[in-house]
mmCIF file of the N, C-alpha and C atoms, coordinates in Angstrom:
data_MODEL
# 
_entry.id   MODEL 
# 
loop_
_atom_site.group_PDB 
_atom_site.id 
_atom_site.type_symbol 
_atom_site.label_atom_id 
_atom_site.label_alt_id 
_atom_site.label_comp_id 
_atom_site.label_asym_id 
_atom_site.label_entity_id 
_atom_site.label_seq_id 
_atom_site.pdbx_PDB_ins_code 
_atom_site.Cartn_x 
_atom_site.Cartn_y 
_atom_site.Cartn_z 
_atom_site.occupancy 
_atom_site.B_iso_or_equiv 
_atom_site.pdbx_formal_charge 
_atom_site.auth_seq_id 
_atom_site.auth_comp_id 
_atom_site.auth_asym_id 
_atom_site.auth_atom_id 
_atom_site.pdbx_PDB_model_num 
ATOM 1   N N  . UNK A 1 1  ? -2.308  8.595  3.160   1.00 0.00 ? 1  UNK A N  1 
ATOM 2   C CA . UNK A 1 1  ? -2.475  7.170  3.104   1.00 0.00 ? 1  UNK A CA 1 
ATOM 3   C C  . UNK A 1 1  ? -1.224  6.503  2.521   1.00 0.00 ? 1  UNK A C  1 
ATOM 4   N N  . UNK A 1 2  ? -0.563  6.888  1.219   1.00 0.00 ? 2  UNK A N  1 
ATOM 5   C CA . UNK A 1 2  ? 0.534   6.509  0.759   1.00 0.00 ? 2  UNK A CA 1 
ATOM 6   C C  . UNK A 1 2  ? 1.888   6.100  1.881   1.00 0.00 ? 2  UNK A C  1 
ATOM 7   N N  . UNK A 1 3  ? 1.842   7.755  2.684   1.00 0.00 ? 3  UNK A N  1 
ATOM 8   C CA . UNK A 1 3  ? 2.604   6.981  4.041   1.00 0.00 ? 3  UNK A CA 1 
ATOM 9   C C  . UNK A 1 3  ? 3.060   6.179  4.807   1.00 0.00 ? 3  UNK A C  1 
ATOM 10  N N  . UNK A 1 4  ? 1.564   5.662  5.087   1.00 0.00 ? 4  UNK A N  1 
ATOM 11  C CA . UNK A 1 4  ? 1.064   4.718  5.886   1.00 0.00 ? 4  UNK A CA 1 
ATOM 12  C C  . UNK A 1 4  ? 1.596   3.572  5.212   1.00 0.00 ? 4  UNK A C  1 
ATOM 13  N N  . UNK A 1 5  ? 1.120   3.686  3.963   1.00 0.00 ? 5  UNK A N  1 
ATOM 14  C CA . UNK A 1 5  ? 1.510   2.366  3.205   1.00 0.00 ? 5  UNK A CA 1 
ATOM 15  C C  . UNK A 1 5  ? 3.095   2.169  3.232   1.00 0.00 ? 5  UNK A C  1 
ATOM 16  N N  . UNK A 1 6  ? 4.199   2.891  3.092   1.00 0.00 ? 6  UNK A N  1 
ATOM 17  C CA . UNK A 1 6  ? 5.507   2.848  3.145   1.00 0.00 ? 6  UNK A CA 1 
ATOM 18  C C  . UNK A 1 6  ? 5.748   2.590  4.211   1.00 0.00 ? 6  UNK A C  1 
ATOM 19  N N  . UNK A 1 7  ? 5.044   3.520  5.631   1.00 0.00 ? 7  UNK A N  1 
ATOM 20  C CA . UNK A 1 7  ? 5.457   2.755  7.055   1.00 0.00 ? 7  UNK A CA 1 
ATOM 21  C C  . UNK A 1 7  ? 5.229   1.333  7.302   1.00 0.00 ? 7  UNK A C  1 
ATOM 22  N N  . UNK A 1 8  ? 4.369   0.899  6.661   1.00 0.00 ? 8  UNK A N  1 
ATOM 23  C CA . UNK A 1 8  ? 3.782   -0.518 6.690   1.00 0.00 ? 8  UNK A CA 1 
ATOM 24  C C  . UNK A 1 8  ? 4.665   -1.504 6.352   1.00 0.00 ? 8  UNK A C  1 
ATOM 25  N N  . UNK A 1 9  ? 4.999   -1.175 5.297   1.00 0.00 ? 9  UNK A N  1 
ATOM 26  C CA . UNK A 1 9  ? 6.211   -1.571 4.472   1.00 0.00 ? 9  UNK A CA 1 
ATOM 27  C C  . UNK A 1 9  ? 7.465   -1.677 4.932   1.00 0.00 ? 9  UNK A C  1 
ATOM 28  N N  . UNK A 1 10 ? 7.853   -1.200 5.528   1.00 0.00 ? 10 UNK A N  1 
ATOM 29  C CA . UNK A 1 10 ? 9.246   -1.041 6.372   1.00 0.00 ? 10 UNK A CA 1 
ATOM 30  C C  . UNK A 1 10 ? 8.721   -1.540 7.539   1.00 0.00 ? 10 UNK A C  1 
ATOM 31  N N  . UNK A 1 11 ? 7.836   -1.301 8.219   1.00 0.00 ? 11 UNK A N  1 
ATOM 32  C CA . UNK A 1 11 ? 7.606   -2.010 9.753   1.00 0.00 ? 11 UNK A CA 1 
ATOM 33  C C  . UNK A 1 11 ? 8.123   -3.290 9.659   1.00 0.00 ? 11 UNK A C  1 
ATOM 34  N N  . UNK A 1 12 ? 7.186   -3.811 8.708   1.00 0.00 ? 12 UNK A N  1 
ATOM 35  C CA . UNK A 1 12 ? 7.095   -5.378 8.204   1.00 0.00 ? 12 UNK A CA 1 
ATOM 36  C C  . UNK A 1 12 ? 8.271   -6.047 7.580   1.00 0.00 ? 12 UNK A C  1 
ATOM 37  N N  . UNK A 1 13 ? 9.241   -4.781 6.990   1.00 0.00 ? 13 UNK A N  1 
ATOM 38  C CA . UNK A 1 13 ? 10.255  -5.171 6.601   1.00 0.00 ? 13 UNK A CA 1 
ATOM 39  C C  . UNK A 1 13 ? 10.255  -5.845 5.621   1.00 0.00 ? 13 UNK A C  1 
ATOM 40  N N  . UNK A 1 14 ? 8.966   -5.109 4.118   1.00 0.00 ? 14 UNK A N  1 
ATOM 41  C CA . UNK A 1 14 ? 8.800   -6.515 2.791   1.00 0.00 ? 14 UNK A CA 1 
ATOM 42  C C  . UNK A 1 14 ? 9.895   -4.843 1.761   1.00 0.00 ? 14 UNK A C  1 
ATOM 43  N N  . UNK A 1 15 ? 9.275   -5.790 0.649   1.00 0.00 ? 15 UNK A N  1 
ATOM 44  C CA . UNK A 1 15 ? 10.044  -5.036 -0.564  1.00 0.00 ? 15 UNK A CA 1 
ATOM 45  C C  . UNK A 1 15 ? 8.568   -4.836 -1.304  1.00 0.00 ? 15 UNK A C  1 
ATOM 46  N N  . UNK A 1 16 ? 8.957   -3.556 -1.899  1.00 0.00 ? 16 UNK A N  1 
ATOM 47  C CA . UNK A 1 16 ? 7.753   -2.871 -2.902  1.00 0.00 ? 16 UNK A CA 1 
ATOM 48  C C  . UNK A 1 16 ? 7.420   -4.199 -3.706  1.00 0.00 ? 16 UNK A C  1 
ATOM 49  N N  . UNK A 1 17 ? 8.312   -4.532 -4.341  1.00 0.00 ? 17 UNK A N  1 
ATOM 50  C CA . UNK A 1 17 ? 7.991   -5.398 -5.357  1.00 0.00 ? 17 UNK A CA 1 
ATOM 51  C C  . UNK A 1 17 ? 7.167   -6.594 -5.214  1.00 0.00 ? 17 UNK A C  1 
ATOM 52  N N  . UNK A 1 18 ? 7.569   -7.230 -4.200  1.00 0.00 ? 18 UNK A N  1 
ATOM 53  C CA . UNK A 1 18 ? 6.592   -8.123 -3.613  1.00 0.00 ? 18 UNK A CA 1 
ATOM 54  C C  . UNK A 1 18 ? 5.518   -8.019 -3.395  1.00 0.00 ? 18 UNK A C  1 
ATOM 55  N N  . UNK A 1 19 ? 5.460   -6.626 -2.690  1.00 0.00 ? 19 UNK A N  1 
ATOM 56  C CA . UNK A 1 19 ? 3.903   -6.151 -2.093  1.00 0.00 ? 19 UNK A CA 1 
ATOM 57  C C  . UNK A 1 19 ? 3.175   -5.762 -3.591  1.00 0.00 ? 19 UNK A C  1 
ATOM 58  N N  . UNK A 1 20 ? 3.906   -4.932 -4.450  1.00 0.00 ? 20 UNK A N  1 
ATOM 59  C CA . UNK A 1 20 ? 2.992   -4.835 -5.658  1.00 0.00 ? 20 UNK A CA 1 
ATOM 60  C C  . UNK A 1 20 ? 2.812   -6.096 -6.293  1.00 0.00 ? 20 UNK A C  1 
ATOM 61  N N  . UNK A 1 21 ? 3.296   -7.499 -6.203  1.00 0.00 ? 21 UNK A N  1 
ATOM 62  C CA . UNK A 1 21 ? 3.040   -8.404 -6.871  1.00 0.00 ? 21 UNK A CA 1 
ATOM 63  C C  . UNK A 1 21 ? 2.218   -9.071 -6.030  1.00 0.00 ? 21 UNK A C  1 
ATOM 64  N N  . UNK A 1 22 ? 1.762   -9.382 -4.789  1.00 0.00 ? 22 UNK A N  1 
ATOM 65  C CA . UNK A 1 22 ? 0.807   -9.272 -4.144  1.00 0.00 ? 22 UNK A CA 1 
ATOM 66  C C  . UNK A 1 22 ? -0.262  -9.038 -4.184  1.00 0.00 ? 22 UNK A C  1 
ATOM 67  N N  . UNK A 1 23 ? -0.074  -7.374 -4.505  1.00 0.00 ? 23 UNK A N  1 
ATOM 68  C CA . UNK A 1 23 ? -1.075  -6.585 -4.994  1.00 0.00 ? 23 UNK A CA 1 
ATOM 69  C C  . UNK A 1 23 ? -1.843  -6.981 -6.218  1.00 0.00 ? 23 UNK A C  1 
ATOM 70  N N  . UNK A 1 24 ? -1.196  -7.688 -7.404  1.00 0.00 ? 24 UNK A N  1 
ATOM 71  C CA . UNK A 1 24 ? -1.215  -7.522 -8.570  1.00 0.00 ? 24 UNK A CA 1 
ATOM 72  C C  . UNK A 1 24 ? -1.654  -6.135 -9.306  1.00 0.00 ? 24 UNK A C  1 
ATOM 73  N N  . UNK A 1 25 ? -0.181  -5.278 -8.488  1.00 0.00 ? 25 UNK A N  1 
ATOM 74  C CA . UNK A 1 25 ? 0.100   -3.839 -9.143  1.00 0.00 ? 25 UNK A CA 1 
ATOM 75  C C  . UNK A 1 25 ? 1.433   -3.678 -10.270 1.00 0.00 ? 25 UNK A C  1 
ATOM 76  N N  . UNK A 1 26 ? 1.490   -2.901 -11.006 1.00 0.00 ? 26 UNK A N  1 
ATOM 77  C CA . UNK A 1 26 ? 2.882   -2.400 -11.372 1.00 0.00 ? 26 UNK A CA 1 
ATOM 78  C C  . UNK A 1 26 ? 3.695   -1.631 -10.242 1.00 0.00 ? 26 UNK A C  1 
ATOM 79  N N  . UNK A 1 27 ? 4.654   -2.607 -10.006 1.00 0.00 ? 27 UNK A N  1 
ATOM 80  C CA . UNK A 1 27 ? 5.547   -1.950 -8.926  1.00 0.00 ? 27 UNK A CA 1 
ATOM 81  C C  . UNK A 1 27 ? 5.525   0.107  -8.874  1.00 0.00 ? 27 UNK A C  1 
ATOM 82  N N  . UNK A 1 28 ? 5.837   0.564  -9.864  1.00 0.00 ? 28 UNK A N  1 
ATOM 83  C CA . UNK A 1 28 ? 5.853   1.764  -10.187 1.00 0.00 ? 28 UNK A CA 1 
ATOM 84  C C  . UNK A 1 28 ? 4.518   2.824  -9.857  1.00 0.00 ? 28 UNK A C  1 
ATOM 85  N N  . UNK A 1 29 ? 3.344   1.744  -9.992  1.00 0.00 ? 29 UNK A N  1 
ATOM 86  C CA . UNK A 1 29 ? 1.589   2.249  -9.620  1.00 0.00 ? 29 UNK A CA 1 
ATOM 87  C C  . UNK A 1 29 ? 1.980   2.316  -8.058  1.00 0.00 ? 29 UNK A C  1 
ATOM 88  N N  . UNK A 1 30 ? 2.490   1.050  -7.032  1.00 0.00 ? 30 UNK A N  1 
ATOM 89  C CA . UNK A 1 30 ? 2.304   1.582  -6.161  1.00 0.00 ? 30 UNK A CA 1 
ATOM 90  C C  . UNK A 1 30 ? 3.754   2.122  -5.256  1.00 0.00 ? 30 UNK A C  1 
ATOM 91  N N  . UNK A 1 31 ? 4.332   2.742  -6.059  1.00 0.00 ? 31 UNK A N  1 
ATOM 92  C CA . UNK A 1 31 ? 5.205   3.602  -5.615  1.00 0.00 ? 31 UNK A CA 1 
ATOM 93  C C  . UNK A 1 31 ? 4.602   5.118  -5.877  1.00 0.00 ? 31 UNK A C  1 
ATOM 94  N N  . UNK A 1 32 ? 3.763   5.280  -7.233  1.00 0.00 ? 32 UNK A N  1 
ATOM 95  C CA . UNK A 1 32 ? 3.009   6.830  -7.162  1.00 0.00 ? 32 UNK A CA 1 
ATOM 96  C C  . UNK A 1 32 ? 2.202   6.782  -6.078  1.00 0.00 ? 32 UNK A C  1 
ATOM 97  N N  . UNK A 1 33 ? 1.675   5.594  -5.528  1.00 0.00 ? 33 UNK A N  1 
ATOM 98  C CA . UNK A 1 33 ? 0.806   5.605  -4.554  1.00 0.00 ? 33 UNK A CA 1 
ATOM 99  C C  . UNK A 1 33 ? 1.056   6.123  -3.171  1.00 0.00 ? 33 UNK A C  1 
ATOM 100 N N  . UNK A 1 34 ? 2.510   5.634  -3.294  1.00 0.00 ? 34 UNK A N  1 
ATOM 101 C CA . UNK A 1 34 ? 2.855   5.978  -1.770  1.00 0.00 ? 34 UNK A CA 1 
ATOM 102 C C  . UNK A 1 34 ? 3.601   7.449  -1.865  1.00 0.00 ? 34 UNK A C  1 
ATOM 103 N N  . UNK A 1 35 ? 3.751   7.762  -2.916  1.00 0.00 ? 35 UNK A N  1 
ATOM 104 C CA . UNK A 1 35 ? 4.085   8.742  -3.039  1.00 0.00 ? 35 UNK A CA 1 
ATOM 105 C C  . UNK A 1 35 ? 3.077   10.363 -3.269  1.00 0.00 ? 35 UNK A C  1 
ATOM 106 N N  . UNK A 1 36 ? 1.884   9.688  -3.056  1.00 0.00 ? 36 UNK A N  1 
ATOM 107 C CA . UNK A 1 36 ? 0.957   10.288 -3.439  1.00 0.00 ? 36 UNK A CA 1 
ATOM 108 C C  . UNK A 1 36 ? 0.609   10.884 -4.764  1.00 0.00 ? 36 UNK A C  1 
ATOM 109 N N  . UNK A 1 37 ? 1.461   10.516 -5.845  1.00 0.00 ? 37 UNK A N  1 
ATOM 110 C CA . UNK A 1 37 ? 1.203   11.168 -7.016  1.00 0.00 ? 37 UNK A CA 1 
ATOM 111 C C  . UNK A 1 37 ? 0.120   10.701 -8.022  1.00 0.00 ? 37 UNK A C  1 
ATOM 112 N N  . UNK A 1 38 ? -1.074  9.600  -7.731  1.00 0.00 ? 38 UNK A N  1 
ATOM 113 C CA . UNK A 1 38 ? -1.867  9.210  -7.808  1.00 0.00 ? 38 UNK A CA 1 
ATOM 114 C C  . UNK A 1 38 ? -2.560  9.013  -7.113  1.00 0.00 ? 38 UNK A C  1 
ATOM 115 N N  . UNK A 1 39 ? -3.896  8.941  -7.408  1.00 0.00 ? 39 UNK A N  1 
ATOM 116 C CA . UNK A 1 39 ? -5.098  8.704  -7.018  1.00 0.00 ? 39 UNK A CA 1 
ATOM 117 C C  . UNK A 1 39 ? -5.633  7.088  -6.509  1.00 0.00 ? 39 UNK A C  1 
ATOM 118 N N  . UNK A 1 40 ? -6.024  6.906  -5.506  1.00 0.00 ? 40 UNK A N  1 
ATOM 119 C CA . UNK A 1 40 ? -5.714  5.371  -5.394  1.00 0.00 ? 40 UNK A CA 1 
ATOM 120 C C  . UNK A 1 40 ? -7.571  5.428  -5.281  1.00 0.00 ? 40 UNK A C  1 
ATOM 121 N N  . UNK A 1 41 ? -7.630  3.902  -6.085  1.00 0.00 ? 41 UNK A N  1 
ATOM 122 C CA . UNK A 1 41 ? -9.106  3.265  -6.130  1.00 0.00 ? 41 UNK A CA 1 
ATOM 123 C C  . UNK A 1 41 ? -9.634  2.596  -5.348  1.00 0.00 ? 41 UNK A C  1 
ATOM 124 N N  . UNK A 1 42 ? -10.743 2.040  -4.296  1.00 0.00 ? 42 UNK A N  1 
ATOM 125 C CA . UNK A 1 42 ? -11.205 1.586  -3.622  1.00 0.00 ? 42 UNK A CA 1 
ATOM 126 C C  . UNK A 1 42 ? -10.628 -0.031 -3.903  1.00 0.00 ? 42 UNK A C  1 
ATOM 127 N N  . UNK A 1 43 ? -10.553 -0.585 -5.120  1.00 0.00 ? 43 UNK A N  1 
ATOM 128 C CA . UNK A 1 43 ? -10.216 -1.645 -4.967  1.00 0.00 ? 43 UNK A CA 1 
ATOM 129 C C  . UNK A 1 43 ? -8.298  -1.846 -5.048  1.00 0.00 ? 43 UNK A C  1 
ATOM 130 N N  . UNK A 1 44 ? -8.027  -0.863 -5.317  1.00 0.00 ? 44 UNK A N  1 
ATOM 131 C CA . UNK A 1 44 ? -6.566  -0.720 -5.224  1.00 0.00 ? 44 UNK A CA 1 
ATOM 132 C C  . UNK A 1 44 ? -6.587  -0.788 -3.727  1.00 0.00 ? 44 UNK A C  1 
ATOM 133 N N  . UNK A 1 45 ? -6.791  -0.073 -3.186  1.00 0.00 ? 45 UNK A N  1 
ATOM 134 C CA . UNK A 1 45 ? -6.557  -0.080 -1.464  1.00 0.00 ? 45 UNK A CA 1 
ATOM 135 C C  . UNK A 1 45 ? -6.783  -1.206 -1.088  1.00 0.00 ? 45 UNK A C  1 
ATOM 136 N N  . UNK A 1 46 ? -8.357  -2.077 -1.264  1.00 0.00 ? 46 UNK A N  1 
ATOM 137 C CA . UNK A 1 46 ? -8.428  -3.244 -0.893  1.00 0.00 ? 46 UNK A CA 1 
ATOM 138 C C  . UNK A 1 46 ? -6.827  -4.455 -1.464  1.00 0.00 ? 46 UNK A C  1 
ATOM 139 N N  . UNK A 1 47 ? -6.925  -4.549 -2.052  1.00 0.00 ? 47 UNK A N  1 
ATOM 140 C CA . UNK A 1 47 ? -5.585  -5.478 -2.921  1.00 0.00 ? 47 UNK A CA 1 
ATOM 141 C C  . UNK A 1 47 ? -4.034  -4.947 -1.975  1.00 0.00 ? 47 UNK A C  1 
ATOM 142 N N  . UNK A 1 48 ? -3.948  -3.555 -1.645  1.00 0.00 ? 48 UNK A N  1 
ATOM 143 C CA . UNK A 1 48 ? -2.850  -3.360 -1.461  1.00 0.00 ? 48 UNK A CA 1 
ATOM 144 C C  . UNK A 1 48 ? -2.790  -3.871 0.044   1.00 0.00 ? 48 UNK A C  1 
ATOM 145 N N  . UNK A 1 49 ? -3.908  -3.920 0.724   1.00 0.00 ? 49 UNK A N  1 
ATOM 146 C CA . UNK A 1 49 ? -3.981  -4.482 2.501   1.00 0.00 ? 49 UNK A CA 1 
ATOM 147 C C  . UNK A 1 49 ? -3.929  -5.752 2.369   1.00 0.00 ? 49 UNK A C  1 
ATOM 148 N N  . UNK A 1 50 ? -4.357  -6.570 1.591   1.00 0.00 ? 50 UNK A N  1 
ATOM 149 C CA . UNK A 1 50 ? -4.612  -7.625 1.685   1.00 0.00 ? 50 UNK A CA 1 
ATOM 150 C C  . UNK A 1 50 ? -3.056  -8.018 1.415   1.00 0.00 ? 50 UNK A C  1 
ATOM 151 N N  . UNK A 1 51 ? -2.303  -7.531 0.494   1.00 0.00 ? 51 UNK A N  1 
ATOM 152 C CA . UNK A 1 51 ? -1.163  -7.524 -0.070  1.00 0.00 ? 51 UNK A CA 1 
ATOM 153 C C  . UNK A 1 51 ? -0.217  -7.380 1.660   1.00 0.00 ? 51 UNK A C  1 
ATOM 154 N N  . UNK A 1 52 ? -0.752  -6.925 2.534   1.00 0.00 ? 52 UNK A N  1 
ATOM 155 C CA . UNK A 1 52 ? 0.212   -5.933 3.164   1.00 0.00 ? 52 UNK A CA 1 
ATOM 156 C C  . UNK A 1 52 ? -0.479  -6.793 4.880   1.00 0.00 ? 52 UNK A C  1 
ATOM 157 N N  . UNK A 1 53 ? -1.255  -7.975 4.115   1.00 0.00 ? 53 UNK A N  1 
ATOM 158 C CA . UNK A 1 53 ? -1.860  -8.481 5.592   1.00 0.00 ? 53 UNK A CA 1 
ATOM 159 C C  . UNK A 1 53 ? -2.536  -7.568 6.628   1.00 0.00 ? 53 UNK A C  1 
ATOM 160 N N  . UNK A 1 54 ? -2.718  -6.716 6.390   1.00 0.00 ? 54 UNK A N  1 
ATOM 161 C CA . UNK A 1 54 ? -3.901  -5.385 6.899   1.00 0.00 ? 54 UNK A CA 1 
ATOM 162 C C  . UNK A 1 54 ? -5.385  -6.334 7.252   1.00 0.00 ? 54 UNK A C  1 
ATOM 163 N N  . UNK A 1 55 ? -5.424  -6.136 8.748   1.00 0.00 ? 55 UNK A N  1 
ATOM 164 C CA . UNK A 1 55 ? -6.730  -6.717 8.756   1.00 0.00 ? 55 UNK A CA 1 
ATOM 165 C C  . UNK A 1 55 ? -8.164  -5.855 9.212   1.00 0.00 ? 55 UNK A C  1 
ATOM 166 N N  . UNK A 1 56 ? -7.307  -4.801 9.420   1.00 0.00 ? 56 UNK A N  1 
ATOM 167 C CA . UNK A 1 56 ? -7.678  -3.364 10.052  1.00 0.00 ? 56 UNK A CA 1 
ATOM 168 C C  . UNK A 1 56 ? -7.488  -1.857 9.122   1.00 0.00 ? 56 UNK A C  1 
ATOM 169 N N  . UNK A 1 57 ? -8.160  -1.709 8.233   1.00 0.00 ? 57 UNK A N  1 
ATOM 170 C CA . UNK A 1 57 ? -8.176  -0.743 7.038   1.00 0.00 ? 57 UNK A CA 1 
ATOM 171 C C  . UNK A 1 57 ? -7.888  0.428  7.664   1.00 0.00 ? 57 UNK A C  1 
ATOM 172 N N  . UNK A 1 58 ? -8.243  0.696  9.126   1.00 0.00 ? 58 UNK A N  1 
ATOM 173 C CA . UNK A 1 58 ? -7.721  2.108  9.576   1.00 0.00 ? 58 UNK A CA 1 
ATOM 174 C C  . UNK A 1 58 ? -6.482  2.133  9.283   1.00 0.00 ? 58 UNK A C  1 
ATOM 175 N N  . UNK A 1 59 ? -5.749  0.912  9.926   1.00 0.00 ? 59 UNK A N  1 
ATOM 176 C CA . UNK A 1 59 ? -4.111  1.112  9.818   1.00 0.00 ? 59 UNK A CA 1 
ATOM 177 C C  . UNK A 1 59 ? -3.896  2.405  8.722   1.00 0.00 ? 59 UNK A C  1 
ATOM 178 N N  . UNK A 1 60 ? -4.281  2.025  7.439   1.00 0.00 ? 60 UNK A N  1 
ATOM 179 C CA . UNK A 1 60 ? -4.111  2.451  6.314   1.00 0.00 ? 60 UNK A CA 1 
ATOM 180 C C  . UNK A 1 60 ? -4.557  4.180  6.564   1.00 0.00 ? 60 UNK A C  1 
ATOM 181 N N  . UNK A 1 61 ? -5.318  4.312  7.342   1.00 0.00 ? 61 UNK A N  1 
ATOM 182 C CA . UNK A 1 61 ? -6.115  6.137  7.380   1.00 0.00 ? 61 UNK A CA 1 
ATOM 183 C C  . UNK A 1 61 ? -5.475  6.935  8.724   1.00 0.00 ? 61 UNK A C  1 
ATOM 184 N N  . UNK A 1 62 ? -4.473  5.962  8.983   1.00 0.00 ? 62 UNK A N  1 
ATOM 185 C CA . UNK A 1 62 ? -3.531  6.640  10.397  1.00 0.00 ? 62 UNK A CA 1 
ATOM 186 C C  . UNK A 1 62 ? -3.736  8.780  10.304  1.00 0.00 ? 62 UNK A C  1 
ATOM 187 N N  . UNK A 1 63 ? -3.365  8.973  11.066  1.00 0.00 ? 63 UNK A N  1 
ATOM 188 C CA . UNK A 1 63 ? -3.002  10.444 11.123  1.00 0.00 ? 63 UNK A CA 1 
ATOM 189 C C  . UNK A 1 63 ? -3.258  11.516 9.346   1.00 0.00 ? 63 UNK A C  1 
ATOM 190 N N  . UNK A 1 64 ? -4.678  10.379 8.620   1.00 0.00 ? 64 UNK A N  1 
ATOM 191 C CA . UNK A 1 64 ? -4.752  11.192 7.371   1.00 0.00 ? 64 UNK A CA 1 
ATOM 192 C C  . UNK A 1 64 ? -5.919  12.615 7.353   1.00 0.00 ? 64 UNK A C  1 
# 
């Protein structure tokens, strides 16, 4: 999922920082995220699509 989230990210062409402020994440939370080195929460995911204009939550479960 973290992947997904970085492909997303670059598709769209934003910056982490934005998207975690978006998010209302610590930039650094969702860089473990995409990095998979954390555990991501149901409402973290929600915040981070919404963050990421996701209107389609699969996007997010691509090839997981």
């Amino acid at each position: 999922m973290g992947s997904n989230i970085k492909r997303i990210i670059q598709e769209k062409d934003l910056k982490v920082r934005h998207v975690a402020h978006d998010a209302d994440l610590d930039r650094e939370a969702l860089r473990r995220y995409m990095a998979g080195k954390q555990i991501m929460g149901t409402d973290k995911l929600v915040r981070i699509a919404k963050a990421l204009e996701i209107e389609d939550y699969n996007e997010l479960f691509k090839d997981v």
